[in-house]
KETOR-376794 format. One line per 3 residues: number of its first residue (from 1); their letters; for each residue x, y, z of N, C-alpha, C, O. Coordinates in steps of 0.1 Angstrom, whole numbers, plus 5000, padded with zeros to 4 digits. Layout:
NUM) a) X,Y,Z,X,Y,Z,X,Y,Z,X,Y,Z | ...
//
This chain:
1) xxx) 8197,9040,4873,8194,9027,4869,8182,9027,4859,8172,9034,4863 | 8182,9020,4846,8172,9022,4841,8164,9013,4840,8166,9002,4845 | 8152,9018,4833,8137,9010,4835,8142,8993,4830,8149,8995,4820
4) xxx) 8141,8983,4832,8138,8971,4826,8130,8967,4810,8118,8966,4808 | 8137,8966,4804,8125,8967,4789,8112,8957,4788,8110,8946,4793 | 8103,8963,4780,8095,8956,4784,8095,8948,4768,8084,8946,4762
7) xxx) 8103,8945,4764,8104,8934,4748,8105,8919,4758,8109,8916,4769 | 8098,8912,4748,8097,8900,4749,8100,8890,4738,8093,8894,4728 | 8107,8877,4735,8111,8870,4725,8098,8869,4717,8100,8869,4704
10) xxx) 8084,8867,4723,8075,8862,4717,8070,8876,4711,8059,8877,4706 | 8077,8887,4711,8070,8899,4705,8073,8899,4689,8066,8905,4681 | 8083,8891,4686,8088,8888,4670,8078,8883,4661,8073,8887,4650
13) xxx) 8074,8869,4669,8066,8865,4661,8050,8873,4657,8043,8873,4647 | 8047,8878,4670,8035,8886,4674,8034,8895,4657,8025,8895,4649 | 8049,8905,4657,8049,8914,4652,8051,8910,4633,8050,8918,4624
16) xxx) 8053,8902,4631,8055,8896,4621,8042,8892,4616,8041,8893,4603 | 8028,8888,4626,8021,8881,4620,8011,8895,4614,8006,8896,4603 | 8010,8904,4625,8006,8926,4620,8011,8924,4608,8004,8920,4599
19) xxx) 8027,8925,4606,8032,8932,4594,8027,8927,4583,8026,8932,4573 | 8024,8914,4586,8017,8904,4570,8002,8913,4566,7994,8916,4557 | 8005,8915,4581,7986,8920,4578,7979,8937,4575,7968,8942,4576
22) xxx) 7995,8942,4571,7997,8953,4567,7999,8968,4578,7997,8980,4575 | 8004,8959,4593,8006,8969,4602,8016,8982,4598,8025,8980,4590 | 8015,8990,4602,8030,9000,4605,8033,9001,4617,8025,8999,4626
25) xxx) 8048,9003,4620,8054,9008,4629,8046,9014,4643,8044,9010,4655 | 8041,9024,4637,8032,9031,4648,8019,9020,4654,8017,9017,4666 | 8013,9017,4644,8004,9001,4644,8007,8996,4661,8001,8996,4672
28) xxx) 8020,8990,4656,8029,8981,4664,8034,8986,4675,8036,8977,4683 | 8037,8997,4678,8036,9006,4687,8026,9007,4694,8028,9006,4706 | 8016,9008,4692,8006,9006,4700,8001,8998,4704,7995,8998,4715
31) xxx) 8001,8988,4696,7999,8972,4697,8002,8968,4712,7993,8966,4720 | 8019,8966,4714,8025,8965,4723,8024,8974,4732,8031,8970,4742 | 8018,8986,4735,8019,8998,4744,8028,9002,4743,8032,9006,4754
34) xxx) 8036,9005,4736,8050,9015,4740,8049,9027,4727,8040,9027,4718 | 8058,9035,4729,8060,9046,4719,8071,9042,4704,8080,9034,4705 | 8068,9047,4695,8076,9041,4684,8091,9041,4685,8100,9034,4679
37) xxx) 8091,9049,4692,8110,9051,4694,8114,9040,4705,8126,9038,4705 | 8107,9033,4713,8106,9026,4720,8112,9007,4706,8121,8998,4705 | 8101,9011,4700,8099,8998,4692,8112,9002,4682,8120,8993,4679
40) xxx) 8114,9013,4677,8131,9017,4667,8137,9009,4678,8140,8998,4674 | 8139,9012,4690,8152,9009,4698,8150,8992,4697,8161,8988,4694 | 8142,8983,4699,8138,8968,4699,8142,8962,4683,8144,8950,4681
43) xxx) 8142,8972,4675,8147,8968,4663,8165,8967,4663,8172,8958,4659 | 8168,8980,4669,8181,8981,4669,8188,8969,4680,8200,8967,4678 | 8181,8963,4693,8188,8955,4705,8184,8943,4702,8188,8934,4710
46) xxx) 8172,8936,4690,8169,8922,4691,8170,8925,4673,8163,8934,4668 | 8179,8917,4666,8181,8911,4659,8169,8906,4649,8165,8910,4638 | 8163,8893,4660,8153,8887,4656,8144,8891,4650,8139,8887,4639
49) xxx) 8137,8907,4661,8125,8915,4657,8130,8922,4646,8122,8923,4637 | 8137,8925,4645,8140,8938,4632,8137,8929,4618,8131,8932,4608 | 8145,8915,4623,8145,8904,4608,8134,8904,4607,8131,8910,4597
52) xxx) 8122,8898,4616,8110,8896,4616,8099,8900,4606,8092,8894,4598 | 8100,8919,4611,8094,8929,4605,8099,8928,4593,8091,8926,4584 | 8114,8929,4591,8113,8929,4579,8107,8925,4566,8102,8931,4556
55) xxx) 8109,8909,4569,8108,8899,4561,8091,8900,4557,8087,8901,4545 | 8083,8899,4567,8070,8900,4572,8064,8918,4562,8054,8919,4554 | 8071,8925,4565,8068,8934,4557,8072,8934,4537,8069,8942,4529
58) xxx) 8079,8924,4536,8088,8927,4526,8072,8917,4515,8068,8918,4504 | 8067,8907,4526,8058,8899,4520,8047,8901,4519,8039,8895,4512 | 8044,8912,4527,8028,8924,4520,8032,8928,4512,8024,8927,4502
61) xxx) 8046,8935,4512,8046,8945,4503,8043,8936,4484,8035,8940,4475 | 8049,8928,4485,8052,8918,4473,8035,8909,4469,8031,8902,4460 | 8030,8915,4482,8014,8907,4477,8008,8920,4473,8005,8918,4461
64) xxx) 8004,8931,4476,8001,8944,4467,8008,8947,4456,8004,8956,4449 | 8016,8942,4453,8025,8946,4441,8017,8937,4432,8010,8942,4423 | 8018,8923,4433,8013,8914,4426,7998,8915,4425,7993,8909,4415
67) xxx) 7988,8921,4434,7978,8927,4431,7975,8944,4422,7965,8947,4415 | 7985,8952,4425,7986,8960,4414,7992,8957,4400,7990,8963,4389 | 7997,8948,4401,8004,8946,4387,7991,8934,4385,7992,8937,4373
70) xxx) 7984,8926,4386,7965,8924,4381,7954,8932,4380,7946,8931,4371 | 7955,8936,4383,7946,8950,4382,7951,8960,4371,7942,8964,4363 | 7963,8965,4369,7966,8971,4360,7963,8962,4345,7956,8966,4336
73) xxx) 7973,8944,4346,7968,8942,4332,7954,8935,4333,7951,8929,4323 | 7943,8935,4343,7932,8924,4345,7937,8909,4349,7947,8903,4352 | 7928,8907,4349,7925,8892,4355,7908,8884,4357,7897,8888,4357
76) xxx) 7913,8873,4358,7899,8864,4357,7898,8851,4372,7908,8845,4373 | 7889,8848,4379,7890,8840,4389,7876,8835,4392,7865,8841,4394 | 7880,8822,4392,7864,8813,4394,7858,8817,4405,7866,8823,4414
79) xxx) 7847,8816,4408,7836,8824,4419,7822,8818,4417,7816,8819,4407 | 7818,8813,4427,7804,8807,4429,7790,8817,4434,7789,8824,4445 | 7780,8818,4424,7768,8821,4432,7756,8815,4438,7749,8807,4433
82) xxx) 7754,8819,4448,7748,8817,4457,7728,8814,4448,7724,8825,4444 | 7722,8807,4446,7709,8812,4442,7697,8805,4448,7700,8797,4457 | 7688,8806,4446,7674,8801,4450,7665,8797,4442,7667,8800,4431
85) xxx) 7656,8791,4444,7646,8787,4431,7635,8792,4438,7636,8796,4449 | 7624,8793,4432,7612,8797,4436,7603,8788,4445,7592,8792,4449 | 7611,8773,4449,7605,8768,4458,7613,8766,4474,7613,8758,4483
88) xxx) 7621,8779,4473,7631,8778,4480,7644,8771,4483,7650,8772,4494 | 7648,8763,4473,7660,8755,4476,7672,8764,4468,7671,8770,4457 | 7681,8762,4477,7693,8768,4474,7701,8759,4462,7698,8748,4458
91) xxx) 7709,8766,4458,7718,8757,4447,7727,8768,4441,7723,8778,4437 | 7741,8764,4441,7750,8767,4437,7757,8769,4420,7757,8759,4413 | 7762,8781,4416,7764,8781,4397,7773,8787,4402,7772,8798,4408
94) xxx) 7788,8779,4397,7799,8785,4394,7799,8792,4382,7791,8790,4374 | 7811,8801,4380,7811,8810,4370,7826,8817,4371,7834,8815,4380 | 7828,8824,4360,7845,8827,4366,7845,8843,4363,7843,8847,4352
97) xxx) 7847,8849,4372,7846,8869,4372,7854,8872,4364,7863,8864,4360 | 7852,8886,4360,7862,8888,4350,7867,8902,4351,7858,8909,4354 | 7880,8910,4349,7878,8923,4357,7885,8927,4346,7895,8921,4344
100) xxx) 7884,8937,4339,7894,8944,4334,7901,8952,4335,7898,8962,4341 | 7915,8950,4326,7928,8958,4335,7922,8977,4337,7915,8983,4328 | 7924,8981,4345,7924,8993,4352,7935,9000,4349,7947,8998,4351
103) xxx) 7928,9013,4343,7938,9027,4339,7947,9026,4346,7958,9020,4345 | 7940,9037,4358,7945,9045,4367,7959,9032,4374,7969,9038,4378 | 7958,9022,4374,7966,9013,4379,7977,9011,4369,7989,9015,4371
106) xxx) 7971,9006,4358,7984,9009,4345,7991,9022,4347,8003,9022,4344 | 7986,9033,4350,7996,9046,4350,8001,9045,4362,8013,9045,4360 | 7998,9044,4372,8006,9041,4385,8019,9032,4383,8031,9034,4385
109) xxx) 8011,9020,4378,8030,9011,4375,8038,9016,4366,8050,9015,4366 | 8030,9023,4358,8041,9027,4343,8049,9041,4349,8061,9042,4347 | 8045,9047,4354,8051,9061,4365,8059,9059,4373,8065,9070,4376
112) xxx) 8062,9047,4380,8067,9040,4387,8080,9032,4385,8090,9034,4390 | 8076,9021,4374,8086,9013,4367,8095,9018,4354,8105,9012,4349 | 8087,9032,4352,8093,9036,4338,8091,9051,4339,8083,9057,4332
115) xxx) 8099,9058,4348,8098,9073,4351,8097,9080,4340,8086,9084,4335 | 8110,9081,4333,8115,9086,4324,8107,9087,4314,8109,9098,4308 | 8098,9080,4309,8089,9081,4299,8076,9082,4300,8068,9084,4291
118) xxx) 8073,9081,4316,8056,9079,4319,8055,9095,4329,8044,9100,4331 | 8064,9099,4332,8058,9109,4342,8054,9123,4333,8057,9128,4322 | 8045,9126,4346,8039,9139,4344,8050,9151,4337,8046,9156,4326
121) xxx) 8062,9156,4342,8069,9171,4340,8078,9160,4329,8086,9151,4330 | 8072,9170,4317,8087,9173,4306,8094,9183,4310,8093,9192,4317 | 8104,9175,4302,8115,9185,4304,8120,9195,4290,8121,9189,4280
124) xxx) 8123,9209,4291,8119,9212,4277,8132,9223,4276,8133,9233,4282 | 8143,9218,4266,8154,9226,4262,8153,9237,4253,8150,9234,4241 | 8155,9252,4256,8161,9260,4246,8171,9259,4240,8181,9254,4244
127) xxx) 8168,9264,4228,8182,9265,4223,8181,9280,4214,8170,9286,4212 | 8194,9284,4211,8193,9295,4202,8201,9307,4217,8207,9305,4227 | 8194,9319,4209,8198,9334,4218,8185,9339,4219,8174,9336,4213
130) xxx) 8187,9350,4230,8174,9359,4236,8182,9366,4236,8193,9365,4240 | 8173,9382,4227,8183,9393,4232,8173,9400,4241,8161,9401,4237 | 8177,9403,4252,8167,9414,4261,8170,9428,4262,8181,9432,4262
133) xxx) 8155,9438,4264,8159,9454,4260,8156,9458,4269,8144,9456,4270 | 8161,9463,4277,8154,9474,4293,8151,9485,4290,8160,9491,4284 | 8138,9492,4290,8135,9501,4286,8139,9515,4294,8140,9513,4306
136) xxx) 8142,9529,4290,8149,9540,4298,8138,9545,4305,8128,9550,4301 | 8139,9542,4314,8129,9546,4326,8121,9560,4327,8110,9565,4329 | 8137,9567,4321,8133,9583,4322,8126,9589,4307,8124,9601,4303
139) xxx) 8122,9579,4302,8114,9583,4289,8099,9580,4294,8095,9571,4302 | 8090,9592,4285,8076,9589,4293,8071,9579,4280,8075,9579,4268 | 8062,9570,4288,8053,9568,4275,8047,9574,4264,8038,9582,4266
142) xxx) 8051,9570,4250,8039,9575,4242,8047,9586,4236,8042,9592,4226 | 8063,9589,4244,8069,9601,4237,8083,9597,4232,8090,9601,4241 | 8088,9593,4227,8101,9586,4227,8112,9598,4229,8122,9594,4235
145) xxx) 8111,9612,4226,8122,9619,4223,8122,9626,4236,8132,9634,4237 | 8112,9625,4248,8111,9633,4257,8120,9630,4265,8123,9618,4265 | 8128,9638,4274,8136,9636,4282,8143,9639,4297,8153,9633,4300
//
């Protein structure tokens, strides 16, 4: 007879609210106490949980994307600082930051969204003939007629 599972309906939502928050699998696995193959199998016998994760994962993933794809072309966003005066009163000066687009990010999406033309390995065709000569072993160096 086997063990009783220990999944619960309320574990969907639980697990949904991690995956927004950029959990993994294993994450979640421990979260709950069980082993990951534990949590595969909860995916495969509750419907709900698998949709859950999914969806939940599908909507990190699409908020990193939309933060690398800003970062790569830049971006700009209002932002307040904090200041003081010399008689100690506080007072606030908005301002709007400004970031510009980032390389290393531009090459990552362009490597990504456009293999074929952004990646590292060319690919590089011969054409034509090679003739190759094996040299007679039994000839010494330096003598050609020796034999």
């Amino acid at each position: 007879m086997a063990r009783p599972s220990k999944y619960k309906p309320e574990f969907a939502k639980q697990a949904a609210k991690l995956c927004k928050l950029g959990a993994t699998d294993r994450e979640l696995a421990d979260f709950f106490g069980v082993a990951e193959s534990t949590l595969n199998l909860w995916k495969l016998e509750h419907r709900s949980f698998s949709e859950s994760l999914k969806m939940a994962k599908d909507a990190a993933d699409k908020r990193v994307e939309r933060s690398l794809y800003q970062r790569a072309t830049g971006y700009s966003h209002e932002a307040v600082k904090i200041l003081m005066t010399k008689e100690g009163d506080v007072y606030r000066e908005p301002y709007v930051e400004h970031y510009p687009p980032d390389t290393v990010a531009c090459i990552f999406w362009l490597k990504n969204r456009k293999p074929a033309e952004w990646r590292d390995k060319a690919d590089v065709e011969h054409s034509g003939s090679l003739t190759v000569t094996i040299a007679d072993p039994t000839r010494r160096a330096g003598n050609p007629t020796s034999t």
